[in-house]
C-alpha positions as CSV (number, residue, x, y, z in Angstrom):
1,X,39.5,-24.8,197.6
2,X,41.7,-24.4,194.9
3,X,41.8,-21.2,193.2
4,X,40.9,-20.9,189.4
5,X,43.9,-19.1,189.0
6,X,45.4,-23.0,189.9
7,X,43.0,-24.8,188.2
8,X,44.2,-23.3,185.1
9,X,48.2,-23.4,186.0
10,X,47.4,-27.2,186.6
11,X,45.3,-28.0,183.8
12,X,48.1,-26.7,181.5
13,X,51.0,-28.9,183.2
14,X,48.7,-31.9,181.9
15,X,48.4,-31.6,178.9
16,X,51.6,-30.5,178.5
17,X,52.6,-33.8,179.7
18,X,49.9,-35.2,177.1
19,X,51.3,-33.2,174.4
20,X,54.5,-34.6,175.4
21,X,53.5,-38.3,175.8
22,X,51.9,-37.9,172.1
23,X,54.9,-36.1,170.3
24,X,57.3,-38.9,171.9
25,X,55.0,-41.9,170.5
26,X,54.5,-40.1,167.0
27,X,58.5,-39.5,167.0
28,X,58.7,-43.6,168.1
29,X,56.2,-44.6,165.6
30,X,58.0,-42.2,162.7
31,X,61.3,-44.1,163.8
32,X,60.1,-47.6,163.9
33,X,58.2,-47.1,160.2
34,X,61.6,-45.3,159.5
35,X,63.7,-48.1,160.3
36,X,61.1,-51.2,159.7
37,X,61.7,-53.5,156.9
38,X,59.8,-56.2,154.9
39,X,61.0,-60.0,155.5
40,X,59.8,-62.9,154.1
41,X,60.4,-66.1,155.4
42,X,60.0,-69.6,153.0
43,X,59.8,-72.5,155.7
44,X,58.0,-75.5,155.1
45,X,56.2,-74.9,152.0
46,X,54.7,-71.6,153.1
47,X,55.9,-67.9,153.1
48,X,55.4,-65.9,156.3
49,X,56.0,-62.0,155.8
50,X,56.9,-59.4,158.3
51,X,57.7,-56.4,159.3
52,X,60.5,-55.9,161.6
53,X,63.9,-53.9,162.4
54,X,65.9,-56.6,163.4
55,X,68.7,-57.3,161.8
56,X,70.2,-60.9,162.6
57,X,68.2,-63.7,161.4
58,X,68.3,-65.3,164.2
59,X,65.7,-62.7,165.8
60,X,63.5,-62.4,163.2
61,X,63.0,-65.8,162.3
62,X,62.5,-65.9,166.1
63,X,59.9,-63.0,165.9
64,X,58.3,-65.2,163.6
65,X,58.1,-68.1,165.5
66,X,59.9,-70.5,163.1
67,X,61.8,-72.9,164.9
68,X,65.5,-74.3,163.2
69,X,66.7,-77.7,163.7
70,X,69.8,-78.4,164.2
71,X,70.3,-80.4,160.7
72,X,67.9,-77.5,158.5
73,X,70.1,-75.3,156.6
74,X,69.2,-71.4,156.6
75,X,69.7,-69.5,153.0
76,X,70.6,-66.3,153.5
77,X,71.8,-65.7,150.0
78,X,68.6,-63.2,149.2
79,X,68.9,-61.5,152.6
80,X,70.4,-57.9,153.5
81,X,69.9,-55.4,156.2
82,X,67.0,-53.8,154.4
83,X,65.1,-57.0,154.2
84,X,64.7,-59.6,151.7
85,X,64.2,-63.2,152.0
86,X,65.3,-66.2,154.4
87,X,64.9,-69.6,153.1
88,X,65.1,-72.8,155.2
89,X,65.7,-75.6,153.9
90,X,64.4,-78.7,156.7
91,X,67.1,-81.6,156.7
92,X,65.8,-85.1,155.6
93,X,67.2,-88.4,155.4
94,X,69.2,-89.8,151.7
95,X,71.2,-92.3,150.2
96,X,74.2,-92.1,148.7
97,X,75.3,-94.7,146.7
98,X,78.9,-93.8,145.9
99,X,81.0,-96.4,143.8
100,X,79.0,-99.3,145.7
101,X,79.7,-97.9,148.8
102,X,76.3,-97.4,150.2
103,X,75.7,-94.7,153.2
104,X,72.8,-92.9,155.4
105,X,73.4,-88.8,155.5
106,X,71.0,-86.1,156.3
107,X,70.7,-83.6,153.4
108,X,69.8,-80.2,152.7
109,X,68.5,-77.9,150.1
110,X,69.7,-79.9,147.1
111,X,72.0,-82.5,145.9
112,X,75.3,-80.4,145.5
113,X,75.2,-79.0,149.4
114,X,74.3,-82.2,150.5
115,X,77.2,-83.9,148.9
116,X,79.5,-80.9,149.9
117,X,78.1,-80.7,153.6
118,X,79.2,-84.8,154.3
119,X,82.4,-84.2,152.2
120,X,81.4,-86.6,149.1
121,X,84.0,-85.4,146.4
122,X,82.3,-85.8,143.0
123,X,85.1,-85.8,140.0
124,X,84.4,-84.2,136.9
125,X,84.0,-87.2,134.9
126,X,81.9,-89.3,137.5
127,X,78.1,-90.3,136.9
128,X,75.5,-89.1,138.9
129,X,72.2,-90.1,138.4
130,X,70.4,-87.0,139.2
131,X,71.4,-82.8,138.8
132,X,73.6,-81.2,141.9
133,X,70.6,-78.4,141.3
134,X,67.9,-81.0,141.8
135,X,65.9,-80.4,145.3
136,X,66.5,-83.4,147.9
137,X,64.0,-85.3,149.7
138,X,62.9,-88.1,151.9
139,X,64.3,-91.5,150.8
140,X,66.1,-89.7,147.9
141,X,68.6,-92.1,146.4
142,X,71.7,-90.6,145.0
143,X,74.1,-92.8,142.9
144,X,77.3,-92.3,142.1
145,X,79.9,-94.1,139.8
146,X,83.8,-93.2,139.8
147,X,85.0,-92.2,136.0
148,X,87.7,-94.6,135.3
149,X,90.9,-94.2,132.9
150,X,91.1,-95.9,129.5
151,X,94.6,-96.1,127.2
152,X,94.5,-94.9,123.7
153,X,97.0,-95.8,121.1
154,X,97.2,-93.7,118.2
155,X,99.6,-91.8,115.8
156,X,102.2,-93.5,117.8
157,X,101.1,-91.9,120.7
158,X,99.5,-93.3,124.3
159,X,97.0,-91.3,126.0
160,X,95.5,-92.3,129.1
161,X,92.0,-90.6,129.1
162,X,89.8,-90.0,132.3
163,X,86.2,-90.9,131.5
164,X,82.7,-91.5,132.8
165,X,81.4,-94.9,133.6
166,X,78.6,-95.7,130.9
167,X,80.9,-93.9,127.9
168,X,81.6,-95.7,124.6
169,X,84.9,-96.2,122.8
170,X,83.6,-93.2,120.7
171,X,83.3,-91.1,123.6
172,X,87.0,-91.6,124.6
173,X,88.2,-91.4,120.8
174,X,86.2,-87.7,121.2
175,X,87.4,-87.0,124.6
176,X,91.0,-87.7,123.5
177,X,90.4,-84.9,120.3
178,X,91.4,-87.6,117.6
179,X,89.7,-87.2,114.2
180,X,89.1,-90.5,112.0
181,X,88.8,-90.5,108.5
182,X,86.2,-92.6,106.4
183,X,88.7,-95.6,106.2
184,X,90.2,-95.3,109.6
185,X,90.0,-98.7,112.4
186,X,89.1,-98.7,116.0
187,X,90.1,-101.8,117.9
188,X,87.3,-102.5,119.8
189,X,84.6,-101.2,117.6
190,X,83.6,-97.4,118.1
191,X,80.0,-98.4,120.1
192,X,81.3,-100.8,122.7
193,X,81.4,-100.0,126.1
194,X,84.1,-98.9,127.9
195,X,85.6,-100.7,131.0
196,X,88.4,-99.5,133.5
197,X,91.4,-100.0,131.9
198,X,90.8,-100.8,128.5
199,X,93.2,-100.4,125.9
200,X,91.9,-98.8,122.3
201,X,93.9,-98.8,119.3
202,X,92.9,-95.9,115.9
203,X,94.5,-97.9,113.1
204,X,95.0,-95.6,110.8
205,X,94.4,-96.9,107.2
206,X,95.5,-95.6,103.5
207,X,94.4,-96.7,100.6
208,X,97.2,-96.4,97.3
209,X,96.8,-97.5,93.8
210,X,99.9,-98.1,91.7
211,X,100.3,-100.2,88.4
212,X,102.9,-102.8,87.5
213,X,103.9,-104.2,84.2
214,X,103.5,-108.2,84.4
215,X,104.8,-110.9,82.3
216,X,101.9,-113.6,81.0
217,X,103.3,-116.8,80.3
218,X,101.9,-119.0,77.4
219,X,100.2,-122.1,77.7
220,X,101.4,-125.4,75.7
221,X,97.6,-126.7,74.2
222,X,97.8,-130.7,73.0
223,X,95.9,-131.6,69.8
224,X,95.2,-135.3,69.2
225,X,96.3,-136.5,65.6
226,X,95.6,-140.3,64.3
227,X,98.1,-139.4,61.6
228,X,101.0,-139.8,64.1
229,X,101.9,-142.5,66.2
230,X,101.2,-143.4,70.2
231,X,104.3,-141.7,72.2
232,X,105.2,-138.9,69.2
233,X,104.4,-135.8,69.0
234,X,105.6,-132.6,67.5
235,X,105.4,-128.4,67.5
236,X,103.2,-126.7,65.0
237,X,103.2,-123.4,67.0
238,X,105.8,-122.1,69.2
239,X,104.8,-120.4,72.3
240,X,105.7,-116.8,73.3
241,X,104.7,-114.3,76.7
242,X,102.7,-111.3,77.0
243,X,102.3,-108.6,79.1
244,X,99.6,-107.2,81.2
245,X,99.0,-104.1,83.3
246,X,98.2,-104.4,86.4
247,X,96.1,-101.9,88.9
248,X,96.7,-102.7,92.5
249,X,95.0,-101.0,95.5
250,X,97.3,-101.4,98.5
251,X,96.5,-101.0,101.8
252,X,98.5,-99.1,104.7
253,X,97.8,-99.3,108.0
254,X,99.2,-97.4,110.5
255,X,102.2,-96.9,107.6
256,X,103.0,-100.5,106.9
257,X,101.7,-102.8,103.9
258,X,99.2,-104.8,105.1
259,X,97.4,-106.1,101.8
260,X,97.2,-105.7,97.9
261,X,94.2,-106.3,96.0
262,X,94.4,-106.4,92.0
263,X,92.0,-104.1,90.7
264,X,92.1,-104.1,87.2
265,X,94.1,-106.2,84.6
266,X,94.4,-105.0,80.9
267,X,96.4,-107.2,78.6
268,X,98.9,-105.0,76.4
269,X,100.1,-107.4,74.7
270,X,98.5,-110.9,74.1
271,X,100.4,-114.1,74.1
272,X,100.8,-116.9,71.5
273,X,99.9,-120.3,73.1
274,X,102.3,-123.4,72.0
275,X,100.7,-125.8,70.5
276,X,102.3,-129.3,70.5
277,X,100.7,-132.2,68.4
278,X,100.3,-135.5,70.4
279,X,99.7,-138.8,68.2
280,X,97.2,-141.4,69.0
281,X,97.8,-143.9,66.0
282,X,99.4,-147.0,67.6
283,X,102.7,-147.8,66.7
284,X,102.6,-151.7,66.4
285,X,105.0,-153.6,64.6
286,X,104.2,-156.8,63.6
287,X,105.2,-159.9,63.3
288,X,105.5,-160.8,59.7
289,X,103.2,-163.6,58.2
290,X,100.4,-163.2,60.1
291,X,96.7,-164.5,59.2
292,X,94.0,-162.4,60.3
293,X,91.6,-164.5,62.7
294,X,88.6,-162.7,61.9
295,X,86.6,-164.9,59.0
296,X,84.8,-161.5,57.5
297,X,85.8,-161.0,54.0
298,X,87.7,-157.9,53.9
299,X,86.0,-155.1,51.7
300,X,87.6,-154.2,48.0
301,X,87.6,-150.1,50.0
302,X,89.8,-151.5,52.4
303,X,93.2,-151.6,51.7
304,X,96.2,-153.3,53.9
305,X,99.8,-152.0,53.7
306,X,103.1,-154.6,53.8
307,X,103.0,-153.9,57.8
308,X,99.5,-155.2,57.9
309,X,97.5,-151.7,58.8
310,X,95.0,-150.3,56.7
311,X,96.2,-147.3,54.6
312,X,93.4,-145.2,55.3
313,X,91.1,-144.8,58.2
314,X,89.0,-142.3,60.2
315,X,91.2,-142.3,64.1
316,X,93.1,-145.0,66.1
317,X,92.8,-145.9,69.4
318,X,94.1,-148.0,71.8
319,X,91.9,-150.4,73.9
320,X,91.8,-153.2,76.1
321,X,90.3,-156.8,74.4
322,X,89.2,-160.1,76.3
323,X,88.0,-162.9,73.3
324,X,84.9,-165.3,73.4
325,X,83.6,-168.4,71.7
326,X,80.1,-168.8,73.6
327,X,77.0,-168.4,71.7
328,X,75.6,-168.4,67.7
329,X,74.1,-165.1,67.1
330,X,74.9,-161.5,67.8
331,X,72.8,-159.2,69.7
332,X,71.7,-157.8,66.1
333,X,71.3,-161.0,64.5
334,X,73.9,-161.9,62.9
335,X,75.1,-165.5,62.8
336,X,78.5,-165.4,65.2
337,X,81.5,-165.6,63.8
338,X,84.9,-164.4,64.0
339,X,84.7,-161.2,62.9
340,X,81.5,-159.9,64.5
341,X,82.8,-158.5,67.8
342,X,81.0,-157.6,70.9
343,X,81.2,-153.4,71.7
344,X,79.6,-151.0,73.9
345,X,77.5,-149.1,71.7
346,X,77.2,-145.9,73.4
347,X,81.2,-146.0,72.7
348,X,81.4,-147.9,69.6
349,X,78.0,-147.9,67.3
350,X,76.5,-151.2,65.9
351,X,77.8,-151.4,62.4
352,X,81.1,-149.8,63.0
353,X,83.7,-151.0,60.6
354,X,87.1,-151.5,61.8
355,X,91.0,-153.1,61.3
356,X,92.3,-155.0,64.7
357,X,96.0,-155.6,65.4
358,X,97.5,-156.5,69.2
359,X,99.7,-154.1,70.3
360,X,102.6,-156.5,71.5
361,X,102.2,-157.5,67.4
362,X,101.9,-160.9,67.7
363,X,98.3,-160.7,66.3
364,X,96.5,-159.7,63.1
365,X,92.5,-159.7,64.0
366,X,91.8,-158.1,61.1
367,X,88.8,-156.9,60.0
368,X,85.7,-156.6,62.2
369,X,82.2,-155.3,62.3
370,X,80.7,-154.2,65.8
371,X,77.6,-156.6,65.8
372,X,77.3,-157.9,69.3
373,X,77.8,-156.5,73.1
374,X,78.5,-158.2,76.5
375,X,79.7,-158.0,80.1
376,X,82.8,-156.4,79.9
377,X,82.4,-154.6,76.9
378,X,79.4,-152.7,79.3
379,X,81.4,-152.5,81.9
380,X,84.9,-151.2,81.2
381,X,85.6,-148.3,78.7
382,X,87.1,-148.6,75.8
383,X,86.9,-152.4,75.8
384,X,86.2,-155.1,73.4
385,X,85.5,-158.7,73.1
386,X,86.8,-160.4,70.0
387,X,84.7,-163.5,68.9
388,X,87.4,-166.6,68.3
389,X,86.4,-169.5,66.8
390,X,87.3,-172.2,69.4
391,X,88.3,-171.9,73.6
392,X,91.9,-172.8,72.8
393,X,92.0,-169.8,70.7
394,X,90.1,-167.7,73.4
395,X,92.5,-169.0,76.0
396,X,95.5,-168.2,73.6
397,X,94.4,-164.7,73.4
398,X,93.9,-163.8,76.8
399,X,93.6,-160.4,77.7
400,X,95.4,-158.2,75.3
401,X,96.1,-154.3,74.1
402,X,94.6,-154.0,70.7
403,X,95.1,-150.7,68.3
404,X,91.7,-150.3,66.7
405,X,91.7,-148.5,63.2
406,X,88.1,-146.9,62.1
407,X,87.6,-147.3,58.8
């Protein structure tokens, strides 16, 4: 039987041992809440958060049950010993396109790492069609076109400029730092697009006016006269130059001349045209004692020099003549007779009262009256048909130059 004495002794070893047990799991638990920290864990479109004092991520994502592939890629960027985040990013399967070289890669987090992670070099002037920030996916395409050089020719200068696919000649003109002015070229035009290798030329172009003295010649103006002769001719007003100003506007390209335009002409000084009198009277010289053929009597108004030419008339011509006998009365009536002559009258009115001599001079027609028209006098200009009295006559006469005087 044990003795109360021993009872008590024993009862105090326990809890002792209790008091123990307790104070070592209050010391653990103050430890592990001393040491513990916060971790959350974005994996597959959720967050998982724990509390844990581990400190490679390994474990803890581990302690959390999430499972890494051997493709996904773990962000640790926001994590640190006292907690944080851990990110994984699951791999997935993209295309890259990459200056028509097409390829399968796996991919993770977003475009940049998975160009960097399968060593895809992107230049700084190649197209991509899609941000290196933007999140990758499934089936994602990514396409990617090599910049290309271009040659610029300017200022006397070649550049070769490194530039993206898709770009314009005025993105290279920009690239290159060149500044055109308002009347500036670019050969080929500013918005076409650019291809590997293209050559562009900045013409540069100046406008500059200047202003010349210029002689301005005179001009010789012919006046008819029937008061001289066929073949003469003579000076009433001698001709002398002027002067002008003139404005040019001259173009420069790239320093050269290429063009002048006039702009502006002011005459300073006007000049005196010449003016040189031509004759159409027709110097005939006839034969002397010739009759006239025409049968009209001659008017008392009408008076005929020694050389068998009127003294006084309107104008002179020369014209062509054919003769005819055919017929007895004129196209206005009159009875036919030498005399009466056949005209165009839109060229030589009905009524017309003229003196006829051939221009060889062998023949005096003398005086006629346009009463009558036919074929050729219709049909060629300045043409008349003299009426003769018989065929012989009309035969004789042929087809002659005549000087007509208008009385």
């Amino acid at each position: 039987m044990i003795s109360i004495k021993n009872f008590v002794r024993q009862r105090k070893i326990t809890f002792g041992i209790i008091i123990s047990i307790i104070l070592i799991s209050l010391a653990t638990i103050t430890a592990f809440a001393a040491t513990a920290k916060t971790v959350y864990i974005h994996c597959d479109d959720s967050i998982t958060q724990i509390r844990t004092i581990k400190s490679d991520p390994k474990d803890i994502l581990n302690q959390a049950g999430t499972i890494i592939g051997n493709d996904d890629y773990v962000d640790l960027s926001a994590f640190s010993n006292e907690g944080s985040k851990i990110t994984v990013y699951r791999a997935c399967n993209v295309t890259v396109n990459n200056d028509g070289e097409s390829s399968k890669v796996k991919a993770i987090k977003d475009v940049d790492l998975t160009l960097k992670s399968n060593n895809i070099t992107l230049g700084k002037f190649d197209f991509i069609n899609c941000s290196l920030d933007d999140p990758v996916y499934e089936g994602m395409n990514i396409n990617i076109e090599k910049a290309f050089s271009v040659v610029i020719i300017a200022d006397g200068e070649e550049k070769d400029i490194e530039i993206s696919p898709n770009s314009t000649v005025s993105n290279a003109i920009e690239l290159a730092g060149l500044t055109l002015s308002e009347d500036d070229n670019v050969n080929p035009s500013p918005d076409t697009e650019l291809q590997a290798g293209m050559t562009i030329e900045v013409l540069r172009v100046e406008y500059k006016e200047r202003t010349e003295t210029q002689t301005v010649e005179y001009k010789t103006v012919a006046k008819k006269s029937s008061n001289i002769y066929v073949g003469q001719s003579k000076v009433t007003q001698q001709g002398k130059n002027g002067e002008k100003e003139v404005l040019f506007s001259d173009k420069y390209v790239n320093g050269g001349l290429e063009c002048s335009v006039v702009v502006k002409e002011t005459i300073t000084k006007p000049c005196v045209n010449k003016i040189k009198v031509v004759g159409t009277l027709g110097n005939v010289e006839l034969k002397s004692g010739l009759t006239p053929i025409s049968t009209l009597k001659v008017p008392s108004s009408v008076k005929i020099d020694d050389n068998g030419k009127p003294t006084k008339y309107k104008n002179a011509i020369v014209a062509k003549s054919f003769a005819y006998s055919c017929g007895t009365t004129t196209s206005t009536g009159k009875k036919a007779q030498p005399g009466y002559i056949a005209v165009n009258p839109k060229e030589i009115p009905y009524g017309t009262e003229m003196w006829i001599v051939s221009k060889d001079g062998k023949y005096v027609y003398g005086y006629a009256i346009a009463a009558d028209t036919g074929g050729f006098a219709k049909k060629h200009k300045n043409t008349v048909d003299l009426r003769m009295n018989s065929s012989s006559e009309c035969n004789k006469w042929g087809r002659r130059d005549v000087v007509i005087y208008f009385l």
